[in-house]
TIKOLTI-225283 format. One line per field, with one value per residue: residue number from 1; x, z, y of N, C-alpha, C, O, CB in turn. Coordinates in steps of 0.001 Angstrom, whole numbers, plus 500000, padded with zeros to 6 digits. Glycine has a CB too. Layout:
BEGIN
resi (NUM, ...)
n_u (X, ...)
n_w (Z, ...)
n_v (Y, ...)
ca_u (X, ...)
ca_w (Z, ...)
ca_v (Y, ...)
c_u (X, ...)
c_w (Z, ...)
c_v (Y, ...)
o_u (X, ...)
o_w (Z, ...)
o_v (Y, ...)
cb_u (X, ...)
cb_w (Z, ...)
cb_v (Y, ...)
This chain:
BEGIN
resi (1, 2, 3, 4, 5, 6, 7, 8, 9, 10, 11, 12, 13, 14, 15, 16, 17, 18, 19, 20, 21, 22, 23, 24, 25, 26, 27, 28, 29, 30, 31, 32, 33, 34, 35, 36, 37, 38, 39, 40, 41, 42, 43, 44, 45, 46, 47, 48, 49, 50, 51, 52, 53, 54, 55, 56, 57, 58, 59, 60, 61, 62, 63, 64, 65, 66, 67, 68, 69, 70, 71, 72, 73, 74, 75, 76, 77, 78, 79, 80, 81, 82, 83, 84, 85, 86, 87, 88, 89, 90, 91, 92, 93, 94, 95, 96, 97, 98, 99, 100, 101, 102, 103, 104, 105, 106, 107, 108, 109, 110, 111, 112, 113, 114, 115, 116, 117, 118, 119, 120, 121, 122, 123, 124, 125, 126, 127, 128, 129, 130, 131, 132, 133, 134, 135, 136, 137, 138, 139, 140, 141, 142, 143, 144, 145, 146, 147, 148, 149, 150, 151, 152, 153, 154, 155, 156, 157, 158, 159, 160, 161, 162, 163, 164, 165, 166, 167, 168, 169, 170, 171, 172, 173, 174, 175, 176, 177)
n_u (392995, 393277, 396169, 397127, 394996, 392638, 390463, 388503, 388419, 388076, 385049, 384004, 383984, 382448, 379529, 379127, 378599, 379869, 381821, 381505, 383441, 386773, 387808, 388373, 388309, 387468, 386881, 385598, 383063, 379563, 377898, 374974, 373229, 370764, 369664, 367836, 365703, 367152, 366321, 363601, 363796, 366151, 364193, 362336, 363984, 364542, 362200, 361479, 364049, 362676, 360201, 361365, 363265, 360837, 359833, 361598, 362264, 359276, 359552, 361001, 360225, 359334, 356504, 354718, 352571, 352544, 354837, 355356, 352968, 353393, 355916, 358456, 359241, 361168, 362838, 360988, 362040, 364089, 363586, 363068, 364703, 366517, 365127, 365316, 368228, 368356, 367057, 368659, 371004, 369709, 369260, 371784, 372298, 371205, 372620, 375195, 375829, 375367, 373005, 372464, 374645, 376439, 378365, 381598, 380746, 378331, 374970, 374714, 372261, 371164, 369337, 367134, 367107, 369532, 371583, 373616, 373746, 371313, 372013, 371617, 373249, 373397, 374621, 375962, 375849, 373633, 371158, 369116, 367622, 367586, 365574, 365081, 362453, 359138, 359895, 361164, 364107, 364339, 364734, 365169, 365176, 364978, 364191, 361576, 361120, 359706, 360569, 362431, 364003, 362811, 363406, 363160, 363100, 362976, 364187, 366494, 367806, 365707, 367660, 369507, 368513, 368641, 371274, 371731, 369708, 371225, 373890, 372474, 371324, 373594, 375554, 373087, 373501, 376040, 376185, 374412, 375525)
n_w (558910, 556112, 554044, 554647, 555145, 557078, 560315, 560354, 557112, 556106, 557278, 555933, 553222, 553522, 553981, 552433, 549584, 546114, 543567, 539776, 537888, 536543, 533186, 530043, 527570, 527888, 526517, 524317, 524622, 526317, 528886, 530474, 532969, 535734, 536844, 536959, 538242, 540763, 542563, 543889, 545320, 547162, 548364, 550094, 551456, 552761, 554264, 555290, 557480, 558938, 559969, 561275, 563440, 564432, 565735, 567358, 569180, 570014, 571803, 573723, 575376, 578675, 579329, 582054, 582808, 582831, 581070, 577673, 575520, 574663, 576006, 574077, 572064, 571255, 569415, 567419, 565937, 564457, 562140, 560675, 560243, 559022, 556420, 555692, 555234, 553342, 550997, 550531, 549736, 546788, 545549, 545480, 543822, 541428, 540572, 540028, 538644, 535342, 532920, 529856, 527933, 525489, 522611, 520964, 520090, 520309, 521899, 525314, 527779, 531090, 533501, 536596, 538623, 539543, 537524, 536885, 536244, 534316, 532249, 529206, 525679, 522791, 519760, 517178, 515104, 515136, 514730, 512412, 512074, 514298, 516656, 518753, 519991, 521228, 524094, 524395, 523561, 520514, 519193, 516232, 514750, 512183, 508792, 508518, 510629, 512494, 514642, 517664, 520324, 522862, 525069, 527941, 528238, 530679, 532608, 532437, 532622, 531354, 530274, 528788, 526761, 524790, 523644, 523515, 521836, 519542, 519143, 518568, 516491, 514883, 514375, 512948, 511056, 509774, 509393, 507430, 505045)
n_v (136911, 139152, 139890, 143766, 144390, 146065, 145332, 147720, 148453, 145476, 146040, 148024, 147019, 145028, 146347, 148642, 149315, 148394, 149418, 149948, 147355, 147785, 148275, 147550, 148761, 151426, 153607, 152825, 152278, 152844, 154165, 153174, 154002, 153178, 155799, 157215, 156127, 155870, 157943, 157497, 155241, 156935, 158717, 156892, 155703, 157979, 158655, 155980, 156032, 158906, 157852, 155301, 156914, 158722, 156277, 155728, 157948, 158319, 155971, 156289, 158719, 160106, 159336, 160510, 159392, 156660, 153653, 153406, 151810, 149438, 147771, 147153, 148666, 150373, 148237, 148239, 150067, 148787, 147260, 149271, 150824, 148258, 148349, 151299, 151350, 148874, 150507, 152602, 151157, 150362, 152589, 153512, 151257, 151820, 154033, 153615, 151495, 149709, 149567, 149762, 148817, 149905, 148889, 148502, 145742, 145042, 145159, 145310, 145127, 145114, 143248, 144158, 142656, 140289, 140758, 139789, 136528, 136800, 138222, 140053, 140044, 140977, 140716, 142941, 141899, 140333, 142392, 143418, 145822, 148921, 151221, 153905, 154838, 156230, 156287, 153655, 151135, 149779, 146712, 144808, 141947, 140777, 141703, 141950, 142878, 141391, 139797, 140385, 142798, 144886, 147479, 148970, 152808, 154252, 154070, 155205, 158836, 162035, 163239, 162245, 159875, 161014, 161293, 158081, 157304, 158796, 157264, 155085, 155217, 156357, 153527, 151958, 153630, 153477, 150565, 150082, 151383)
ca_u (392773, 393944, 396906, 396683, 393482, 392325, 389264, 387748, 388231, 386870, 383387, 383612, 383939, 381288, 378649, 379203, 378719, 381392, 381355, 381719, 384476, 387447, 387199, 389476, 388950, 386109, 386234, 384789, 381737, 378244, 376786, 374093, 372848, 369210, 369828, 366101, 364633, 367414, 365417, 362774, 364370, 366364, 363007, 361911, 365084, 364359, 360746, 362020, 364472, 362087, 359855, 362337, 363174, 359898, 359244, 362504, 361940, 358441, 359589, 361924, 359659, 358609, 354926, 354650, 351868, 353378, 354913, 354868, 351678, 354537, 357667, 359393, 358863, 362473, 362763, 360205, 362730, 365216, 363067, 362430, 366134, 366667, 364666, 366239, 369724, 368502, 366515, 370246, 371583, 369036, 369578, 372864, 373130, 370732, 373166, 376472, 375649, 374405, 371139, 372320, 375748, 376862, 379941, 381201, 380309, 376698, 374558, 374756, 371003, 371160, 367886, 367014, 367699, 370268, 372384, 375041, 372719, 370493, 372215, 371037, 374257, 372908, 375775, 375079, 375518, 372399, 370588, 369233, 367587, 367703, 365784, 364369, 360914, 358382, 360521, 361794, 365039, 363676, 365743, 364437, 366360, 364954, 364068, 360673, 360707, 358524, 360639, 363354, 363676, 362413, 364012, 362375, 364326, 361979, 364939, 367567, 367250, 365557, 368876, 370923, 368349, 369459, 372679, 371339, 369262, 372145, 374682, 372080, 371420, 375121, 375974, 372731, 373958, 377646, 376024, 374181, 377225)
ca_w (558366, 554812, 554486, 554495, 555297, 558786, 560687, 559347, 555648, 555799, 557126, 555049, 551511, 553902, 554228, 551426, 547816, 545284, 542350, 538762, 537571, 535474, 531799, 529448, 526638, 528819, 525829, 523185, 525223, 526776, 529619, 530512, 534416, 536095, 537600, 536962, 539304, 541880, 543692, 544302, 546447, 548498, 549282, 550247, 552294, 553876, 554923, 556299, 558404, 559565, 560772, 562654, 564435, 565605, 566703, 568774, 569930, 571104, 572816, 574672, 576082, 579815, 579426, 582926, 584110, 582635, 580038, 576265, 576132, 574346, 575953, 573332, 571134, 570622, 568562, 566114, 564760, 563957, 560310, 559297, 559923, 557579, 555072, 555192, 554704, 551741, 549836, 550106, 548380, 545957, 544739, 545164, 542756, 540419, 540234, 539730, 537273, 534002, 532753, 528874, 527092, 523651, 522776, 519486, 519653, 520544, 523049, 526541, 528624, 532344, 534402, 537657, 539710, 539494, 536212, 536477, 535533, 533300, 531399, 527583, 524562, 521302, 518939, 516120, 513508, 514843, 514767, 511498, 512645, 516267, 516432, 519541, 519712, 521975, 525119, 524245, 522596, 519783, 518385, 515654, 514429, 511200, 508424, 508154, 512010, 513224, 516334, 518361, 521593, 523361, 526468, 527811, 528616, 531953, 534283, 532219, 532665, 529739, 529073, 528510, 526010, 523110, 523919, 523477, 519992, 518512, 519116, 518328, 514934, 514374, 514735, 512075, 509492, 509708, 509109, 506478, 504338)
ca_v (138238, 139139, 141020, 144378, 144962, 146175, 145216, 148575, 148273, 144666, 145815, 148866, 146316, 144123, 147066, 149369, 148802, 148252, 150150, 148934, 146459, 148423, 148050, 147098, 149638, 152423, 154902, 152264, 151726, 154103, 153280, 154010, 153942, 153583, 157034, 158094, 155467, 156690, 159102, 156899, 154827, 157575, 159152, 156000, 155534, 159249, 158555, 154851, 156885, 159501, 156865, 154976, 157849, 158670, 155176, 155859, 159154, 157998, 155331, 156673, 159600, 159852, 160311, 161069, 158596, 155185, 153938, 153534, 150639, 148388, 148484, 146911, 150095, 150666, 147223, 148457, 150848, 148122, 146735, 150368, 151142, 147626, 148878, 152271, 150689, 148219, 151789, 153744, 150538, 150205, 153589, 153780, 150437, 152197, 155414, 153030, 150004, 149955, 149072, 149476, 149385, 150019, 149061, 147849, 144433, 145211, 145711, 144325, 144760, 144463, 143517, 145004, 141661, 138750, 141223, 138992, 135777, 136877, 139589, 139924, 140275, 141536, 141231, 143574, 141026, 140146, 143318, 143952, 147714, 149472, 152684, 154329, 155478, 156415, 155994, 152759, 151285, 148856, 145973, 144139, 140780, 140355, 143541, 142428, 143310, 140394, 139314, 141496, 143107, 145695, 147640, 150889, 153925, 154413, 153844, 156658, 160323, 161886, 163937, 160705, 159996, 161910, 160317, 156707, 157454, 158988, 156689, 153899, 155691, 156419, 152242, 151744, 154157, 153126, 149381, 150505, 151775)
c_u (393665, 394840, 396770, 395571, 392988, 390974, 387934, 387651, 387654, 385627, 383552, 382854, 382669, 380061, 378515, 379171, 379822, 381094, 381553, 382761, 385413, 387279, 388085, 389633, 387416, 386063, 385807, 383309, 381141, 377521, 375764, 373233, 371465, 369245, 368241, 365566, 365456, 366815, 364607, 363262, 365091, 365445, 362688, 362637, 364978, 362862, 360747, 362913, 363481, 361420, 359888, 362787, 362361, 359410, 360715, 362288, 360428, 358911, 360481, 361405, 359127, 357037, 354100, 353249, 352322, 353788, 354471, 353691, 352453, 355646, 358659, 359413, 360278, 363004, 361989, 361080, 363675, 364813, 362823, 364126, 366715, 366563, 365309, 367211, 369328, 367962, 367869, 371071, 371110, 369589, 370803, 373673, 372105, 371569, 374729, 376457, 374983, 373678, 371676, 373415, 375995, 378261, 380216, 381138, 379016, 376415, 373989, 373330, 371430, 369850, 368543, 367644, 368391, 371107, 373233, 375023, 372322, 370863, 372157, 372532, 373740, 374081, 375151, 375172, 374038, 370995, 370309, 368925, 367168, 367158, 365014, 363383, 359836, 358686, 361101, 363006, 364392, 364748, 365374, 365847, 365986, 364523, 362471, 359833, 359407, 359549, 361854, 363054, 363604, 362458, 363016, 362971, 363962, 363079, 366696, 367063, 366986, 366727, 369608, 370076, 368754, 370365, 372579, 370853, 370452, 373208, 374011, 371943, 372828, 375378, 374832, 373293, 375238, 377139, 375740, 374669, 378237)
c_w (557147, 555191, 554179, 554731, 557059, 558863, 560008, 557963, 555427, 556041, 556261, 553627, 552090, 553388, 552647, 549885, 546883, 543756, 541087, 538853, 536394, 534396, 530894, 528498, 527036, 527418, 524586, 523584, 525897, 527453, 530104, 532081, 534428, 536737, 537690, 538204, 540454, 543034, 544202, 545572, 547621, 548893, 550094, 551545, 553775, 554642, 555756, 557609, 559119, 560766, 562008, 563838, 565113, 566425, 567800, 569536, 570953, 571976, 573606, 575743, 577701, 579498, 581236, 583403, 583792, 581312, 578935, 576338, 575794, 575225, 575189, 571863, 570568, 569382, 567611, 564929, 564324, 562191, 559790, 559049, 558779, 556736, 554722, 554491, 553072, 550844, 549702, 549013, 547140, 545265, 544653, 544040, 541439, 539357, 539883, 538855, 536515, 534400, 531205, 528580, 526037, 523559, 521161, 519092, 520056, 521719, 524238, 527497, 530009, 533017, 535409, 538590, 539068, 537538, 536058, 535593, 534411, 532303, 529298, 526556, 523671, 520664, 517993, 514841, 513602, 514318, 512833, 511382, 514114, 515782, 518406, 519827, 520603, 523222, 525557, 523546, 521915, 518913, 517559, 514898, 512453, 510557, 508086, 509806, 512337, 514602, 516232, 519875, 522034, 524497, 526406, 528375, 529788, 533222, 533685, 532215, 531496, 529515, 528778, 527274, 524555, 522736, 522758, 522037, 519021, 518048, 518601, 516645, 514329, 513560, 513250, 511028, 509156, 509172, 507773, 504856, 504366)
c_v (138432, 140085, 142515, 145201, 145069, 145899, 146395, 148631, 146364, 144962, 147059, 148312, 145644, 145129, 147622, 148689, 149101, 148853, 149348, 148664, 147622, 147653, 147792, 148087, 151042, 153486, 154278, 151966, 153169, 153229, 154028, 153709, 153824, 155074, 157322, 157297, 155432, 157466, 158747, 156378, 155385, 158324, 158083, 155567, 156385, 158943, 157142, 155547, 157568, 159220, 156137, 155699, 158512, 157620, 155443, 156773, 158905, 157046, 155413, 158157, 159185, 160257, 160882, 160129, 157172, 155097, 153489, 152109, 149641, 148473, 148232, 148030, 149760, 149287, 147101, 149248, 149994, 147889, 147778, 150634, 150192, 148196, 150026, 151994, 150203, 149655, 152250, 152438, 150668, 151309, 153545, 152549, 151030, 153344, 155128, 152051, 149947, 149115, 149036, 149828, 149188, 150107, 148406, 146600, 144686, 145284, 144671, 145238, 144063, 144629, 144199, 143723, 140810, 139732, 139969, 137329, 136022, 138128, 139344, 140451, 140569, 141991, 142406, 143247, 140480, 141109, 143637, 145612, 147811, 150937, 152838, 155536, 155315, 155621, 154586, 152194, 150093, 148140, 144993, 143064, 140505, 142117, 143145, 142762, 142612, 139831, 140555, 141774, 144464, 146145, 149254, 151576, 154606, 155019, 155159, 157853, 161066, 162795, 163122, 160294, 160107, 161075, 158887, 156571, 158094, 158091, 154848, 154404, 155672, 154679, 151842, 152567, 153681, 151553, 149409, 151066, 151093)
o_u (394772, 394731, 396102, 395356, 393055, 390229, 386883, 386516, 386829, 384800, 382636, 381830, 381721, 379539, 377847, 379725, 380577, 380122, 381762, 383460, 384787, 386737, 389107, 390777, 386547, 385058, 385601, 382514, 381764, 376878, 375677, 372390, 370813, 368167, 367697, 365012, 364844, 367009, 364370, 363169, 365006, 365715, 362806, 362036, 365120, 362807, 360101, 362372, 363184, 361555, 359233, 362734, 362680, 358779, 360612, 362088, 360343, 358641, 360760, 362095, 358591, 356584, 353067, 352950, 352461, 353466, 353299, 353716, 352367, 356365, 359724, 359691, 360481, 363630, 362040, 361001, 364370, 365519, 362401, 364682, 367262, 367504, 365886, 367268, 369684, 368657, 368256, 371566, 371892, 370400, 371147, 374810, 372390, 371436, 375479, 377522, 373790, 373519, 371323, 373664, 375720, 379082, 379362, 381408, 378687, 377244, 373224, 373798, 371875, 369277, 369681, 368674, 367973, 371014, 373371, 375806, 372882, 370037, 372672, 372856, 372866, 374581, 373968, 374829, 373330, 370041, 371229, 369642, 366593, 367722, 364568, 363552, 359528, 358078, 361447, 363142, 363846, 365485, 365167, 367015, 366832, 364486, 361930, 358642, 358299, 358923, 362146, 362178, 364410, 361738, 362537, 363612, 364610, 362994, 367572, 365907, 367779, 366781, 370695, 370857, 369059, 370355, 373106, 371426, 370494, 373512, 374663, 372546, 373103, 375385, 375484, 373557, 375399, 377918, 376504, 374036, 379275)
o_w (557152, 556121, 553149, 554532, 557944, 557899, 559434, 557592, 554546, 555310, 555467, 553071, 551306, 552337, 551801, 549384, 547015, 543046, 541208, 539647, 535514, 534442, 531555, 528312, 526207, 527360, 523662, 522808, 526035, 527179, 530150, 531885, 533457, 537324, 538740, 539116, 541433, 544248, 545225, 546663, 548748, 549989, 551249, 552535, 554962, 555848, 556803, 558715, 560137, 561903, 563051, 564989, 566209, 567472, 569015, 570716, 572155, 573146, 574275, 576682, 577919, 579465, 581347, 584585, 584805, 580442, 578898, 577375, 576584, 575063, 575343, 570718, 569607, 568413, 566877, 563701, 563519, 561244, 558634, 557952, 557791, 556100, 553635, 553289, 552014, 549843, 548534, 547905, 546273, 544372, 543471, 543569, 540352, 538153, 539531, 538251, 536769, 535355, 530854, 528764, 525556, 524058, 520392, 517941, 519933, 522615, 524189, 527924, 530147, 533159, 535471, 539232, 537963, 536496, 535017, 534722, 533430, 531722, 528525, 526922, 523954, 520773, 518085, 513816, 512629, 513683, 512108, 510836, 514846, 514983, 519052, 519860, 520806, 523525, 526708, 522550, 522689, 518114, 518218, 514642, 511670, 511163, 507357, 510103, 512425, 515592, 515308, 520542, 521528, 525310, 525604, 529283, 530020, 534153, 534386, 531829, 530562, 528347, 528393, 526323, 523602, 521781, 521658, 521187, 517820, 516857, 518379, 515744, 513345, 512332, 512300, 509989, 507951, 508280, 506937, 503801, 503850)
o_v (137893, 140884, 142604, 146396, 144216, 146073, 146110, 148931, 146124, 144416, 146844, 148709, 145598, 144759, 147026, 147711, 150065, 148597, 148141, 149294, 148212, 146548, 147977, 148502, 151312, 154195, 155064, 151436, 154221, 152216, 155255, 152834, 154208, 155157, 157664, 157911, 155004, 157398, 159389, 156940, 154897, 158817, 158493, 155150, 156092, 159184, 157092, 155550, 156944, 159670, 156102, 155267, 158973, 157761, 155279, 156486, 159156, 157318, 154418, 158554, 158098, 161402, 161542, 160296, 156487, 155907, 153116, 151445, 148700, 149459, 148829, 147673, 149018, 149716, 146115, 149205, 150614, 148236, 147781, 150644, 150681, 148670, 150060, 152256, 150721, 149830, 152279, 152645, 151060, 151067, 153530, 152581, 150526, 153567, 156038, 151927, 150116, 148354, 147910, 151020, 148088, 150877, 147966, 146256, 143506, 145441, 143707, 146293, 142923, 145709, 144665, 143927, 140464, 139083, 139327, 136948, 135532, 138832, 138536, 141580, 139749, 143111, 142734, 143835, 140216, 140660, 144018, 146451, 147005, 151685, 151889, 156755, 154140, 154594, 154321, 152905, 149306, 148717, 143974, 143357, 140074, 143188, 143975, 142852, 143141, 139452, 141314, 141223, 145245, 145565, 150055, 151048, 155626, 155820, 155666, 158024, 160952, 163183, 163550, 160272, 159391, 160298, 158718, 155890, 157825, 158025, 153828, 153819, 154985, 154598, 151405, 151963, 153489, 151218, 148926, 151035, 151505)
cb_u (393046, 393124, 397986, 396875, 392310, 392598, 389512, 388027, 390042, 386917, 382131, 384783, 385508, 381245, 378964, 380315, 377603, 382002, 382090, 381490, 383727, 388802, 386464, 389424, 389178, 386752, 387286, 385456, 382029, 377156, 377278, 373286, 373280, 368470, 370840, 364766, 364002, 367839, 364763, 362358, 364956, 367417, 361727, 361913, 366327, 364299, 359426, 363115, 365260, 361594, 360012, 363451, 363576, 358935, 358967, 363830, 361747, 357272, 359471, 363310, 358623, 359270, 353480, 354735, 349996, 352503, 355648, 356390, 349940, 355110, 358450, 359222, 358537, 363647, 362638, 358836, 363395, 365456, 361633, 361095, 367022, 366019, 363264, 366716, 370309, 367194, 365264, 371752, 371617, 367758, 369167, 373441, 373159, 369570, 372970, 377076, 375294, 374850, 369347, 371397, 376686, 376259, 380786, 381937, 381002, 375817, 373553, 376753, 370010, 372242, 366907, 365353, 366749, 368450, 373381, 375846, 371757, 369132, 374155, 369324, 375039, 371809, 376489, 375200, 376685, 372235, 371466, 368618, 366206, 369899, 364616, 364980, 360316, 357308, 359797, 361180, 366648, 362555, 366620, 363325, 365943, 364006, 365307, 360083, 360531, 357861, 361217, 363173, 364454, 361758, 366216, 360923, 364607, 361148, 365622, 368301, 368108, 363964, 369861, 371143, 368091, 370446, 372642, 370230, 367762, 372684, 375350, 370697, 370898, 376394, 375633, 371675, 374062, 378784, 375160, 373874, 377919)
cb_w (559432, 553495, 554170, 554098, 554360, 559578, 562179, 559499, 554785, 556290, 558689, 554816, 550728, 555724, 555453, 551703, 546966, 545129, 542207, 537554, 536839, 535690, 531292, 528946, 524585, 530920, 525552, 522668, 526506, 525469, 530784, 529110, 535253, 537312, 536810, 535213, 538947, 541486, 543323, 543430, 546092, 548607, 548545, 549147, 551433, 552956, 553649, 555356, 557880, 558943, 560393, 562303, 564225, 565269, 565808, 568669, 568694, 570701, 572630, 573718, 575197, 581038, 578557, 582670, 584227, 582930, 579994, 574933, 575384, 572956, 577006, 573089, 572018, 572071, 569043, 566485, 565100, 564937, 559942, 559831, 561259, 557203, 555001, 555987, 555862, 551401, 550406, 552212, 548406, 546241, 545048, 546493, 543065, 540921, 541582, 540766, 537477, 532451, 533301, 528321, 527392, 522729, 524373, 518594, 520239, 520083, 522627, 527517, 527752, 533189, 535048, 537976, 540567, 539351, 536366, 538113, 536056, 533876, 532035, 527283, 524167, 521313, 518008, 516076, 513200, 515806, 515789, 510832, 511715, 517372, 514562, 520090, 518525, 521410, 525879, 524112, 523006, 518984, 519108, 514725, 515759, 511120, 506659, 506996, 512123, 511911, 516956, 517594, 522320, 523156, 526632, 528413, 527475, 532445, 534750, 530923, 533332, 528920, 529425, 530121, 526410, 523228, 525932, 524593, 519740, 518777, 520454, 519312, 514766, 516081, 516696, 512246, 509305, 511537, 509868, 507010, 504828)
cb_v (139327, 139447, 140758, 144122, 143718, 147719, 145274, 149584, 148736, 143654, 145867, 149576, 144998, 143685, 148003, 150063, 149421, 146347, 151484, 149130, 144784, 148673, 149100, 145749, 148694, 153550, 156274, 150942, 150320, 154964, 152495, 153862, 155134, 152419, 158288, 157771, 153885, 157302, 160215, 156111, 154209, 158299, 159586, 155342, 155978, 161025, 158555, 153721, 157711, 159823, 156433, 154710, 158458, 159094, 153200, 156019, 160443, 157608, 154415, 156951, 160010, 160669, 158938, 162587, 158699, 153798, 154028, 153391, 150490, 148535, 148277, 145376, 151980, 150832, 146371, 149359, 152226, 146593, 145769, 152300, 150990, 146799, 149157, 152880, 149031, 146491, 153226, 154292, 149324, 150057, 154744, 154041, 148375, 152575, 156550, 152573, 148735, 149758, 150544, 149775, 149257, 151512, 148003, 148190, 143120, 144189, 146684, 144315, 143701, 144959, 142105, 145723, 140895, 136529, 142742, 138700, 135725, 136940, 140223, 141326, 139387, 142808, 139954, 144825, 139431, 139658, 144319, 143187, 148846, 149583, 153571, 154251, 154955, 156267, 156403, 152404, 151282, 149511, 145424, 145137, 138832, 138924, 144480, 141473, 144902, 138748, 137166, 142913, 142519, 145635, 147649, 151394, 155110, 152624, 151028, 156771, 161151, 162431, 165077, 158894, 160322, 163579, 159601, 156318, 158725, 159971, 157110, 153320, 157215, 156746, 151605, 151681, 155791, 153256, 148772, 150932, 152813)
């Protein structure tokens, strides 16, 4: 056993999710969360729950001439209860870890699965223009904008928005000059 640490705070770090990593300089950088596609998943979470609990609640009823036609009822609620569990993560890693940061070496892109893998860098020496337009952020590598990349703003809340186009405009005009 490590030191320090009691049987309860290891399954806590086991179970529970870990929030982001500290930062070295947090007020040069904007992050920017999936928060929007949050809610999805704790509905998703709540209606997995619900579920589970009626498959328990029924199967635990006397019906008064025999019982439930399964008897292994109560072992049905175990995979909705799973699923519950993984939806509260899900959201709760949608509502703690970026999806897009700006910082002043450029912009770091995190997918939805395997971030830590496949995560995208966009210095902004590469960037010749960045604008965002019609609910997407648009990064074009060359100025006669034939290749670049393209992230969509689907998974931020549209008041973070604003946010995101200004500070992406800011970064082009300051280049620009």
């Amino acid at each position: 056993m490590e030191k320090g640490k009691n049987p309860r705070e290891k399954v806590r770090a086991a179970l529970l999710p870990r929030g982001p990593m500290a930062l070295a300089e947090p007020e040069k950088e904007l992050r920017f969360t999936r928060a929007a596609q949050a809610p999805i998943f704790f509905a998703a979470a709540v209606l997995l729950f619900a579920a589970s609990m009626a498959v328990f609640i029924l199967s635990t009823q006397d019906w008064g001439m025999a019982g439930p036609m399964l008897d292994g009822w109560l072992w049905l609620c175990l995979p909705g209860g799973l699923l519950c569990y993984a939806m509260l993560r899900l959201g709760l890693r949608c509502t703690r870890h970026a999806y897009i940061i700006l910082n002043p070496l450029g912009i770091e892109i995190f997918p939805f699965f395997k971030a830590r893998q496949n995560l995208q860098v966009i210095y902004w020496s590469q960037v010749a223009e960045a604008e965002v337009k019609a609910g997407s952020l648009v990064i074009h590598f060359s100025e006669e904008k034939t290749s670049g990349v393209m992230a969509t703003l689907k998974p931020i809340p549209r008041r973070r928005r604003p946010l995101l186009e200004s500070a992406v405009e800011g970064v082009m005009k300051k280049r620009r000059n």
